[in-house]
C-alpha positions in Angstrom: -119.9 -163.3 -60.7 -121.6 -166.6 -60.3 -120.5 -170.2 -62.2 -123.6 -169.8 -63.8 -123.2 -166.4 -65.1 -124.1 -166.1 -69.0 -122.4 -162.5 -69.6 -126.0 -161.4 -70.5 -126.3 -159.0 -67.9 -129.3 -157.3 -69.5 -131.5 -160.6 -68.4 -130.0 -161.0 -64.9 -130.9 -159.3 -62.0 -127.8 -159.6 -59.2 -125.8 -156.6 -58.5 -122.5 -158.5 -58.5 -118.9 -156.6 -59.1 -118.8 -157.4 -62.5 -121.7 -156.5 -63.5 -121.4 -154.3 -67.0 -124.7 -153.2 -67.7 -127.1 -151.0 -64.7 -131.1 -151.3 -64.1 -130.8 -147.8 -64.9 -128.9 -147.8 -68.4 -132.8 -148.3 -69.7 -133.5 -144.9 -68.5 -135.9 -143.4 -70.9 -136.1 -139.7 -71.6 -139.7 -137.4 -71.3 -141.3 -135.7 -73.5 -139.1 -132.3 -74.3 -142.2 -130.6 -73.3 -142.9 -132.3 -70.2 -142.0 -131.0 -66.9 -142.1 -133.5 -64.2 -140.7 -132.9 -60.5 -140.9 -135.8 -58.4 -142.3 -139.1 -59.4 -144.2 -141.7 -56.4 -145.0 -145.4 -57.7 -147.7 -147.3 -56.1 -146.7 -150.8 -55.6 -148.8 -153.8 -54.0 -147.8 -157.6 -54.4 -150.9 -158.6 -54.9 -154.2 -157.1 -56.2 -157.6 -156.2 -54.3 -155.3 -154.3 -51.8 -156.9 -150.6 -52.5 -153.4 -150.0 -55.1 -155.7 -147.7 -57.1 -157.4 -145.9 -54.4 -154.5 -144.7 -52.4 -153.0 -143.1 -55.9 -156.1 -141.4 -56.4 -156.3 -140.1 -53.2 -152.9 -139.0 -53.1 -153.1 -137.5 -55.9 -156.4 -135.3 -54.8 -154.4 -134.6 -51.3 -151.4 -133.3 -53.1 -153.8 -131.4 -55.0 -155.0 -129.9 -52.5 -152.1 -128.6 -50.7 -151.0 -126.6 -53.6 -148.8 -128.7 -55.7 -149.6 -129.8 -59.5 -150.3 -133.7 -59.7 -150.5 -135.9 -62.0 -151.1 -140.0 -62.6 -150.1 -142.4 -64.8 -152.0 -145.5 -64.7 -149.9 -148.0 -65.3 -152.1 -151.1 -64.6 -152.7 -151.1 -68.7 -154.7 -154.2 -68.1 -157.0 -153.1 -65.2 -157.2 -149.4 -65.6 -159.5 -147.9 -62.9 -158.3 -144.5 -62.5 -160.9 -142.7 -65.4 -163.7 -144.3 -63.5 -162.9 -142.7 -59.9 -162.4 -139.6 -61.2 -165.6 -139.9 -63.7 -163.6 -138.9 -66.5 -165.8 -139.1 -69.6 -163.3 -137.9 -72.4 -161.1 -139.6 -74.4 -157.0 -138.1 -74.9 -156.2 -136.2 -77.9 -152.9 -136.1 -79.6 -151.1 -133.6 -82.0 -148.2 -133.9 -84.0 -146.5 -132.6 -81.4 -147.5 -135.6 -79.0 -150.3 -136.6 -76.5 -152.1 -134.8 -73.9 -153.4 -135.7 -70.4 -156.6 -135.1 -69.3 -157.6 -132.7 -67.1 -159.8 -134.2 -63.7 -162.1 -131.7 -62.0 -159.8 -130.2 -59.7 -157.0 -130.4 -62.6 -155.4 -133.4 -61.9 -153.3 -134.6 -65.1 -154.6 -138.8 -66.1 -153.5 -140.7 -68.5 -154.8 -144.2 -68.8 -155.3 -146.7 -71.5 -158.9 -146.4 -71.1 -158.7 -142.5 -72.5 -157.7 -144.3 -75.4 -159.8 -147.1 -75.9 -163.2 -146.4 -77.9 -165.0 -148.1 -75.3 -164.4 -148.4 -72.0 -165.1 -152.0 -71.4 -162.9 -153.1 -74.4 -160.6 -155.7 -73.2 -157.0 -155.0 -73.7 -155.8 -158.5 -74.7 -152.0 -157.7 -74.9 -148.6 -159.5 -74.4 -146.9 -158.5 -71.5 -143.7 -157.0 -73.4 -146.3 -154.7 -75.8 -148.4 -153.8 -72.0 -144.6 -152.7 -70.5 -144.1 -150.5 -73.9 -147.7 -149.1 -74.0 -146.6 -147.8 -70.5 -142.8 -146.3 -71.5 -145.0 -144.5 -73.7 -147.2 -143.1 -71.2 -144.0 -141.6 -70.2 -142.1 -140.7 -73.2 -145.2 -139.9 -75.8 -147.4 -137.8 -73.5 -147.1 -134.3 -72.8 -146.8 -133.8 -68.7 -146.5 -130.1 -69.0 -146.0 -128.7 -65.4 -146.5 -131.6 -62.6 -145.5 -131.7 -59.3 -145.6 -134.8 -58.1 -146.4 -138.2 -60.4 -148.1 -140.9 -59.0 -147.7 -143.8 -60.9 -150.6 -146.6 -60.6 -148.9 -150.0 -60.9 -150.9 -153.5 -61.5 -149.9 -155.5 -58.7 -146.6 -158.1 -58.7 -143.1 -158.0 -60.0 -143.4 -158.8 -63.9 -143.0 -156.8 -66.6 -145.0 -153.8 -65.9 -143.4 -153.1 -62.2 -140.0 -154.1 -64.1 -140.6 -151.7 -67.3 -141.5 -148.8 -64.8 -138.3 -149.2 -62.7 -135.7 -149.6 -65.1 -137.4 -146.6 -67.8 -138.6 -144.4 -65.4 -136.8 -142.2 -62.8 -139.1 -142.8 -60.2 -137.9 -141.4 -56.8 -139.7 -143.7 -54.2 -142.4 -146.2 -53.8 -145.3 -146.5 -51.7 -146.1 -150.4 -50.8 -149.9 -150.6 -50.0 -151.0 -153.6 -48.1 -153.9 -155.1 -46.1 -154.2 -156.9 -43.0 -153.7 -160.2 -43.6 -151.0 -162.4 -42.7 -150.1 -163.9 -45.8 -149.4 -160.2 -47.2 -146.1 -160.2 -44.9 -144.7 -162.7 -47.0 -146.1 -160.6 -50.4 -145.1 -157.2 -49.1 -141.3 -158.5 -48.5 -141.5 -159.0 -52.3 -142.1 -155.8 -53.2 -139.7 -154.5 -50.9 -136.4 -157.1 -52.6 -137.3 -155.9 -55.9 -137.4 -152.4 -54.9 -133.7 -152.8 -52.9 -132.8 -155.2 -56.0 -133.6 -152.2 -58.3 -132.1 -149.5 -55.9 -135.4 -147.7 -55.8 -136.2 -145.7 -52.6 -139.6 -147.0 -50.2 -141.4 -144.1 -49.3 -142.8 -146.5 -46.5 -146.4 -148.7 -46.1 -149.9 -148.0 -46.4 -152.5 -150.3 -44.8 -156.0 -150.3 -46.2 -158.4 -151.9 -44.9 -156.7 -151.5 -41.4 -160.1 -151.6 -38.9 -164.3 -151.1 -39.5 -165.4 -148.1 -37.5 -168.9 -148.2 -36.0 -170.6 -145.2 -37.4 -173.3 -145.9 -33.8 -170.8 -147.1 -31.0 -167.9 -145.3 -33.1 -165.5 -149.2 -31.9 -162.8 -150.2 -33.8 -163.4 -154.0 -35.7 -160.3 -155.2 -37.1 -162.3 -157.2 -39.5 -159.2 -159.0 -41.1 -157.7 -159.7 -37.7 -155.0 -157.7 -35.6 -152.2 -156.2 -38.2 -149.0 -156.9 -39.1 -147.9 -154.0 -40.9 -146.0 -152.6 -37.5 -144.0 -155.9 -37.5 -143.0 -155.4 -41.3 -141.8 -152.3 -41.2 -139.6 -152.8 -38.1 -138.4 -155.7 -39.7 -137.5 -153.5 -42.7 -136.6 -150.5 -41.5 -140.0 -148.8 -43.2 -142.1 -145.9 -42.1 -146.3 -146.9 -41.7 -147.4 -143.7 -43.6 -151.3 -144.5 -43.2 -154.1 -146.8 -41.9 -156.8 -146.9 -43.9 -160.4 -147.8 -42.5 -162.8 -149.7 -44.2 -165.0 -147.1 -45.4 -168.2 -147.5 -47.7 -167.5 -143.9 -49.1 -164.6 -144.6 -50.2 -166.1 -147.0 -52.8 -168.4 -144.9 -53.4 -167.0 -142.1 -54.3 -165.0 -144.4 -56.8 -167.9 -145.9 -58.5 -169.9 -142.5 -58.9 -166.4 -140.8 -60.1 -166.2 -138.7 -57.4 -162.8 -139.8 -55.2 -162.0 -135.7 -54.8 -165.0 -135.3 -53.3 -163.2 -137.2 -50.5 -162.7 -136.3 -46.8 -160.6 -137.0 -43.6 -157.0 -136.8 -43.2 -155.1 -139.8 -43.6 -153.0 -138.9 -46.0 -151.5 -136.1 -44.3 -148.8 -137.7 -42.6 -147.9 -139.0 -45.8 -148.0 -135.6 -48.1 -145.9 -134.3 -45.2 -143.8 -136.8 -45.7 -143.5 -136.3 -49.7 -142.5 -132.5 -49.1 -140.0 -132.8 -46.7 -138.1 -135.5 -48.2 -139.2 -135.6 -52.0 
């Protein structure tokens, strides 16, 4: 206990020996009829790092090997997910509660935007009614038989990331990142308030790791030589992927058509979610 402790452990966030009250006493429950296996958050420490695309893509490649997914988009602010998957309809809820909806492939989303009448509606909230809107997400919506969660986060370590981690069981957390040197600093962030909240790191993704020449088929780091090897020796982390800089993959998010998408670089990762998750 520090000099300055105000017995108020609710608003403090070191794990000291006298500590009376857990991260995980906030634990909310599901839905009784939801049935949810494992659940994956995707964390960045800053935005524009590809957060949203590497759920999405997860998602489809967990899909794909057989397993029921499922995403809750968390980033109530800057909601993306409908758009890559060119969902067009909005949820429906019953007395019973509220249901996902289905992508192509059957993919369970829920998003604020399936909510909203229009899709380009602001959502001018107060952080504290954003992180309920979310606990909601979790304890309101009917996740009926999923596999594995992936949870789309917005970017940082305020409320949202803080709601998600103290409500939620989530069993690990994917940190995506980009090239750039100041993101070393940004990623060992993410990775305190993961250890400060005793939540597992699945490991690192790097997008935007290197432009391929689609005629001389050479490798342009176009952000400069990575660090994302150095960070994860320096925290003991796994590098799950390497993302190129690929036109497609925008693409296939603006026409709503991200399960359309090929190439394996996610496999080392699913791999990596079956054996161990």
């Amino acid at each position: 206990m520090s000099d300055s402790c105000t017995q108020n452990c609710g608003s403090c966030s070191t794990e000291c020996g006298d500590r009376t009250e857990k991260f995980n006493d906030f634990a909310e429950t599901p839905h009784d009829l939801s049935n949810i296996k494992k659940v994956i958050g995707i964390v960045s420490g800053k935005g524009g790092v590809g957060k949203s695309l590497v759920t999405s893509m997860m998602a489809v490649t967990m899909q794909r090997r057989g397993h029921n997914a499922a995403i809750l988009d968390a980033d109530i602010t800057g909601p993306s997910i409908p758009k890559a998957f060119g969902i067009k309809e909005k949820a429906h809820a019953t007395e019973v509660g509220l249901y996902p909806i289905k992508t192509k492939t059957g993919i369970d989303v829920m998003s604020v935007n399936l909510l909203l009448e229009n899709d380009t509606d602001p959502v001018v909230w107060r952080g504290p009614i954003i992180a309920n809107a979310v606990k909601q997400f979790w304890t309101d919506v009917i996740w009926e038989d999923v596999d594995y969660m992936f949870i789309d986060m917005p970017p940082g370590t305020g409320d949202v990331p803080l709601t998600v981690f103290q409500s939620i069981r989530v069993d690990g957390i994917i940190i995506v990142t980009s090239p750039q040197e100041l993101v070393s600093m940004i990623v060992t962030k993410a990775v305190k308030m993961a250890e400060m909240m005793n939540i597992p790191i699945v490991g690192l993704v790097e997008n935007m790791s290197y432009f391929k020449c689609p005629d001389c088929e050479v490798e342009h780091r176009i952000f400069g030589d990575s660090n994302i090897d150095k960070i994860a020796q320096d925290h003991n982390l796994k590098v799950l992927a390497k993302l190129p800089m690929n036109p497609q993959f925008a693409a296939g998010c603006d026409r709503g058509m991200i399960e359309l998408f090929g190439g394996n670089w996610f496999d080392n990762l699913a791999q990596n979610l079956e054996d161990n998750y």
